[in-house]
C-alpha positions as CSV (number, residue, x, y, z in Angstrom):
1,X,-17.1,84.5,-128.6
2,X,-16.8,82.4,-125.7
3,X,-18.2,82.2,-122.4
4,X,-14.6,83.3,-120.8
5,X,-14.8,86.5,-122.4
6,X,-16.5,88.9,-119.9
7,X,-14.3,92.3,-119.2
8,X,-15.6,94.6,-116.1
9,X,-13.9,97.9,-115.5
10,X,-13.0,99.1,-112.0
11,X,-11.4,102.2,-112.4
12,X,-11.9,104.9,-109.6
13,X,-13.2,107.9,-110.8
14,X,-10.3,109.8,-111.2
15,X,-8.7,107.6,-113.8
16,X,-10.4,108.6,-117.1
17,X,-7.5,108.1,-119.6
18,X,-6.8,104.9,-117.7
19,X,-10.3,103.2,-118.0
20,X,-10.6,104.7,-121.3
21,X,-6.9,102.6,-122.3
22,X,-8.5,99.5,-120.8
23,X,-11.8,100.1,-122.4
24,X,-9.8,100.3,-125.7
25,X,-8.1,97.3,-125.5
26,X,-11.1,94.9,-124.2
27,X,-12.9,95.8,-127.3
28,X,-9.6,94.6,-129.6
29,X,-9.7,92.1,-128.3
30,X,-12.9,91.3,-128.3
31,X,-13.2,91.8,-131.9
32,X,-10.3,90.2,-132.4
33,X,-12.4,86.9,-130.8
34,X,-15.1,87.8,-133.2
35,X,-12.8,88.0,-136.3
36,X,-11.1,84.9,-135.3
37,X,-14.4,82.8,-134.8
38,X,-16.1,84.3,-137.8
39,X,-13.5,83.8,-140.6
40,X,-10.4,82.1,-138.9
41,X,-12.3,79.4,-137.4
42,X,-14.2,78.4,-140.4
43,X,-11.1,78.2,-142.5
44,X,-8.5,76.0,-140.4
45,X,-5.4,77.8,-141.7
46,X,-3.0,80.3,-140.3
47,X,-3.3,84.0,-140.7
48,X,-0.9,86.6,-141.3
49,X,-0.2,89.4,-138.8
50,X,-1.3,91.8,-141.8
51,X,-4.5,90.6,-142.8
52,X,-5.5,90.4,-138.7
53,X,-4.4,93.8,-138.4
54,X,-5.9,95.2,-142.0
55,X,-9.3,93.7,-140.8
56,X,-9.2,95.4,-137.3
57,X,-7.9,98.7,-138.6
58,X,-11.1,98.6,-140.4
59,X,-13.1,98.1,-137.7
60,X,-11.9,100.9,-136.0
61,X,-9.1,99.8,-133.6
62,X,-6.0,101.2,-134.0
63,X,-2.4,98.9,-134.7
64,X,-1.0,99.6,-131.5
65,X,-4.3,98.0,-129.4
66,X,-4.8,95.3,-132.2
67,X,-1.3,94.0,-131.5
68,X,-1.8,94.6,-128.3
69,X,-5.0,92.0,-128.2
70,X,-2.9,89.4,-130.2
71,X,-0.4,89.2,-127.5
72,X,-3.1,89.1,-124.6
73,X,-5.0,86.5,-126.7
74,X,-1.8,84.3,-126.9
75,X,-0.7,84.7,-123.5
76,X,-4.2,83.2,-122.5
77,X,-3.3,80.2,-124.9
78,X,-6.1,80.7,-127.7
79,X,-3.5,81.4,-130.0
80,X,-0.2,80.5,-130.9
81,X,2.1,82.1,-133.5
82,X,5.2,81.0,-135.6
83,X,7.8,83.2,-137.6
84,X,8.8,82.8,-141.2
85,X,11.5,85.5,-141.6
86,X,10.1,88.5,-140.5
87,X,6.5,88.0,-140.4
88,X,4.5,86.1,-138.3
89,X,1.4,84.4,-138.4
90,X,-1.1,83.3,-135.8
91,X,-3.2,79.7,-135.5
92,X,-5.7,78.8,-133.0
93,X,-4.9,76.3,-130.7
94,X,-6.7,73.2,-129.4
95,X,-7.7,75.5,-126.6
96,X,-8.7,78.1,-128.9
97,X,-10.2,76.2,-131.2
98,X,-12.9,74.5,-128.7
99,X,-13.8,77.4,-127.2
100,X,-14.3,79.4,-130.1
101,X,-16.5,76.4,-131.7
102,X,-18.8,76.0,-128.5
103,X,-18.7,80.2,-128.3
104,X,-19.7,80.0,-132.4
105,X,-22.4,77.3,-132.1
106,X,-23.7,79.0,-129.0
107,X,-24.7,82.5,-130.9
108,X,-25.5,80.3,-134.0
109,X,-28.1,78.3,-133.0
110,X,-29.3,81.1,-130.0
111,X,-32.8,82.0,-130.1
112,X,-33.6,79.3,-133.1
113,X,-35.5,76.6,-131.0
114,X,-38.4,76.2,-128.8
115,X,-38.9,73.5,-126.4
116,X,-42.1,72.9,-124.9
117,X,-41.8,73.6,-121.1
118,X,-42.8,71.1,-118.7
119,X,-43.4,73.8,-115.8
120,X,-40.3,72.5,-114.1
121,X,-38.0,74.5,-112.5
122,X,-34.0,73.9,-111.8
123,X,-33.0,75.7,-108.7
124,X,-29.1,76.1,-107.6
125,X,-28.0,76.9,-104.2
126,X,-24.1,78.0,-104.2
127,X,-22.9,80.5,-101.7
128,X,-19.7,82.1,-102.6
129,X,-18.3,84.6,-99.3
130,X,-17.9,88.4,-100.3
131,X,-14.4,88.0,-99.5
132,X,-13.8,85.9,-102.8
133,X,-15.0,88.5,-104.9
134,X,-13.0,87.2,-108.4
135,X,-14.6,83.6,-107.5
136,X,-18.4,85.1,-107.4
137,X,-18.1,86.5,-110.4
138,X,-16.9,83.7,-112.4
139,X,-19.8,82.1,-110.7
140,X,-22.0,84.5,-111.9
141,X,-20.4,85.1,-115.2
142,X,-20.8,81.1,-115.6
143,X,-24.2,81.0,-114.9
144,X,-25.6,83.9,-116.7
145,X,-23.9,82.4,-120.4
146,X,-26.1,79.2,-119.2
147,X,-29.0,81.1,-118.6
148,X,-29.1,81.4,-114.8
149,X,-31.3,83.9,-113.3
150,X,-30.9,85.0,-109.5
151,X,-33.8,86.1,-107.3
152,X,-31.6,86.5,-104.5
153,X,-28.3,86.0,-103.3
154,X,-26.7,82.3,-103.7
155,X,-29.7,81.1,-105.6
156,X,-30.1,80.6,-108.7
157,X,-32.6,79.6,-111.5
158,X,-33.7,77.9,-114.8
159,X,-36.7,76.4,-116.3
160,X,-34.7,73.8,-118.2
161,X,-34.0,71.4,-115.6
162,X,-31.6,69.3,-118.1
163,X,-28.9,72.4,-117.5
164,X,-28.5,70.5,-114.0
165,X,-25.4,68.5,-115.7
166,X,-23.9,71.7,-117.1
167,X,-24.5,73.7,-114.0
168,X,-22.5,70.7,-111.8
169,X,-19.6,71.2,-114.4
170,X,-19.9,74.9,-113.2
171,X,-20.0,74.1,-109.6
172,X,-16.9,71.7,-109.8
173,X,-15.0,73.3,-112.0
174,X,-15.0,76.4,-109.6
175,X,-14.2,74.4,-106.4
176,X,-17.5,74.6,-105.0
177,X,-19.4,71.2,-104.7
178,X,-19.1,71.4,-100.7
179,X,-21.2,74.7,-100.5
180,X,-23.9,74.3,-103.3
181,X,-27.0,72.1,-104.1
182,X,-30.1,71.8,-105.9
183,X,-33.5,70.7,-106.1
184,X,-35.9,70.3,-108.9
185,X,-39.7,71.0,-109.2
186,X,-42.7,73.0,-110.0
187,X,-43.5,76.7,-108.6
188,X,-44.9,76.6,-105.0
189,X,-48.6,78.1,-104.1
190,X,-46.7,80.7,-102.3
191,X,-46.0,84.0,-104.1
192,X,-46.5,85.2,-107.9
193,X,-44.1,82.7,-111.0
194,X,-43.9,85.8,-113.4
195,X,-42.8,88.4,-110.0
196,X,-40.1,85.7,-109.1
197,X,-38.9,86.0,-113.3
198,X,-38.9,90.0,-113.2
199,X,-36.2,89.5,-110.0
200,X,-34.1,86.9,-111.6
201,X,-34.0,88.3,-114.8
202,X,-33.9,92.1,-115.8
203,X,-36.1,91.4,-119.1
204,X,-36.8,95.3,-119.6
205,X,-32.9,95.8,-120.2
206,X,-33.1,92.9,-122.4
207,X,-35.7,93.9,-124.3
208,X,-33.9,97.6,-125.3
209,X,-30.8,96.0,-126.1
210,X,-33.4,94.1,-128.6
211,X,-34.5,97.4,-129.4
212,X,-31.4,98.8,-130.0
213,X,-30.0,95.9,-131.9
214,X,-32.8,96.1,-134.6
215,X,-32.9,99.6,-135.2
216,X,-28.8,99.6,-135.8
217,X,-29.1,96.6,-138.3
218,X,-32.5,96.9,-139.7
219,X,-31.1,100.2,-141.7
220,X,-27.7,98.7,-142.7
221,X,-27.3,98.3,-146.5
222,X,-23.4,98.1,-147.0
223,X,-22.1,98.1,-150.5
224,X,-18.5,97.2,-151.1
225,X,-17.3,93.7,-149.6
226,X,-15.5,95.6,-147.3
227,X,-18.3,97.4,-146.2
228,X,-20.0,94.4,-146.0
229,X,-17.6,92.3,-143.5
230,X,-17.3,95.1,-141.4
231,X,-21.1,95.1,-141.3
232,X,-21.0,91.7,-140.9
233,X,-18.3,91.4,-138.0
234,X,-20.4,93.8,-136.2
235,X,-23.3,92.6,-136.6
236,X,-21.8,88.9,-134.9
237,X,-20.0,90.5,-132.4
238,X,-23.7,92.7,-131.5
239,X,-25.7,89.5,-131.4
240,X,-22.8,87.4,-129.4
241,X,-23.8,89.1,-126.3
242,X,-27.1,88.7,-126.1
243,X,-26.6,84.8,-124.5
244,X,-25.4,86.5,-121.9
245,X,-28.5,88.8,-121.6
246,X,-31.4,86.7,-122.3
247,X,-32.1,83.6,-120.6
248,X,-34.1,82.5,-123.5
249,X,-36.8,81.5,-121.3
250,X,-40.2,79.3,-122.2
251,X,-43.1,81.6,-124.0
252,X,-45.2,81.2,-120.9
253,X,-43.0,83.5,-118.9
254,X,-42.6,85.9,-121.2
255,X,-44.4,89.6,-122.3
256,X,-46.8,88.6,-125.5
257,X,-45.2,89.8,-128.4
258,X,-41.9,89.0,-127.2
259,X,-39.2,91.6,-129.4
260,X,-36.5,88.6,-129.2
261,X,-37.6,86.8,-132.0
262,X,-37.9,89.9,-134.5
263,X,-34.1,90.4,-133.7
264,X,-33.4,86.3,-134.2
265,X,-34.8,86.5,-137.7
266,X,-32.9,89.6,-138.3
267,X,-29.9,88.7,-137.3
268,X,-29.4,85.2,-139.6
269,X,-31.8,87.3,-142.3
270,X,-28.5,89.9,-142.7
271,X,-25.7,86.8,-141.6
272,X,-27.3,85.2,-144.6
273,X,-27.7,87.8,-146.8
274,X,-24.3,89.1,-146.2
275,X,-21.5,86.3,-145.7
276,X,-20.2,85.3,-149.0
277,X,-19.4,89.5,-149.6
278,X,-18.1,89.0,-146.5
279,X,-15.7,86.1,-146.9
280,X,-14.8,87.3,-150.3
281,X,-13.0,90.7,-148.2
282,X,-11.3,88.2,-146.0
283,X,-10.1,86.2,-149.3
284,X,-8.6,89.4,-150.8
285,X,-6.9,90.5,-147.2
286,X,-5.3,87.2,-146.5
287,X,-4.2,87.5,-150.6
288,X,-2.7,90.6,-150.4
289,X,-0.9,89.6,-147.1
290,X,1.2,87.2,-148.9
């Protein structure tokens, strides 16, 4: 749910049961993140172990990895838990709690506005050495959940030339001020805009992930609440990646016909259609963890 929460996996080859572990216990996690922002967030009060693990269980991942995200998701401070007698329960933490709000209104409001564009352009110059590998692809990871496309190495672009601010915040939180700058302006009469898009930004990859998306969710019809939550956690945690993917970028540079905004009005058509069923689940889990 946030922009921190990117997981690569470097395994070599000849580790399969290894990578397959960690593969495991990125996506508790990453659930967990969804569950927490989508019902834990909302509500303001502490959860039970039971109910986190209930909720997870049916979603697939199994106790030993859903305990296992708890403690990661603690140890990086989003959560903090507290013992009465034997059982514990968990509450977000300042930390958490910001994070999880900018990561929620982020995949909330993605995809729902259109600014007019003023042909502008926001270009970024930061060069990162390949020895600092962990540094480039905070960079990167950074950029991309602000909409950053690259061209080339060390440069990167946006059409919204007001993400300048958040882009400095980037560049200075990262320790990089003395090796980046920027300039602002219009495309140059010197090559092709829509060629210098399709190497920034990998739109056909976007566009089947679209794909993909609408044809998993498009047939879903879940009947029980608990159907429907797990639907519905799904669903979230499908769309909350897709700020990473898509740079949201003016009509003008995009394909006619764009498939993005048939899978916005999906997703908040089945968000809609399927949160009270939803939260009602919840209600009974964190009930019958009492």
């Amino acid at each position: 749910m946030t922009s921190h929460d990117t997981v690569t996996f470097d395994a070599p080859p000849d580790a399969g049961t290894l990578s397959r572990r960690r593969e495991l216990s990125a996506t508790a996690r990453s659930l967990l993140l969804t569950v927490l922002g989508e019902f834990v967030l909302p509500r303001g009060e502490p959860v039970w172990t039971r109910a986190l693990l209930d909720l997870l269980g049916e979603l697939g991942v199994e106790q030993k990895s859903a305990r296992q995200a708890l403690s990661r998701t603690a140890a990086e401070g989003l959560i903090d838990s507290s013992r009465e007698g034997r059982r514990v329960r968990w509450e977000l933490t300042e930390s958490g709690h910001r994070l999880l709000s900018a990561g929620a209104h982020r995949i909330y409001t993605f995809g729902t506005s259109e600014v007019a564009w003023d042909g502008r352009w926001l270009v970024l110059l930061a060069s990162v050495p390949e020895s600092r590998r962990q540094l480039r692809h905070r960079l990167r990871t950074r950029l991309a959940w602000a909409g950053f496309g690259s061209p080339a190495p060390a440069v990167w672009l946006s059409p919204d030339a007001e993400k300048q601010a958040e882009a400095a915040e980037v560049i200075r939180e990262l320790g990089l001020a003395e090796v980046a700058s920027s300039f602002i302006g219009p495309f140059g009469p010197i090559g092709e805009q829509r060629e210098m898009v399709a190497q920034a930004w990998n739109l056909d990859r976007v566009e089947l992930a679209y794909q993909d998306f609408i044809a998993t969710f498009q047939r879903a019809e879940p009947t029980t609440p608990a159907d429907v939550a797990r639907e519905q956690i799904n669903l979230v945690h499908a769309w909350r990646r897709f700020p990473f993917l898509d740079p949201q970028l003016p009509a003008e540079l995009l394909p006619s016909g764009w498939i993005g905004v048939k899978a916005t009005e999906l997703f908040h058509d089945r968000h809609r259609r399927w949160d009270a069923d939803a939260r009602r689940h919840w209600e009974h889990l964190l009930r019958t963890a009492d």
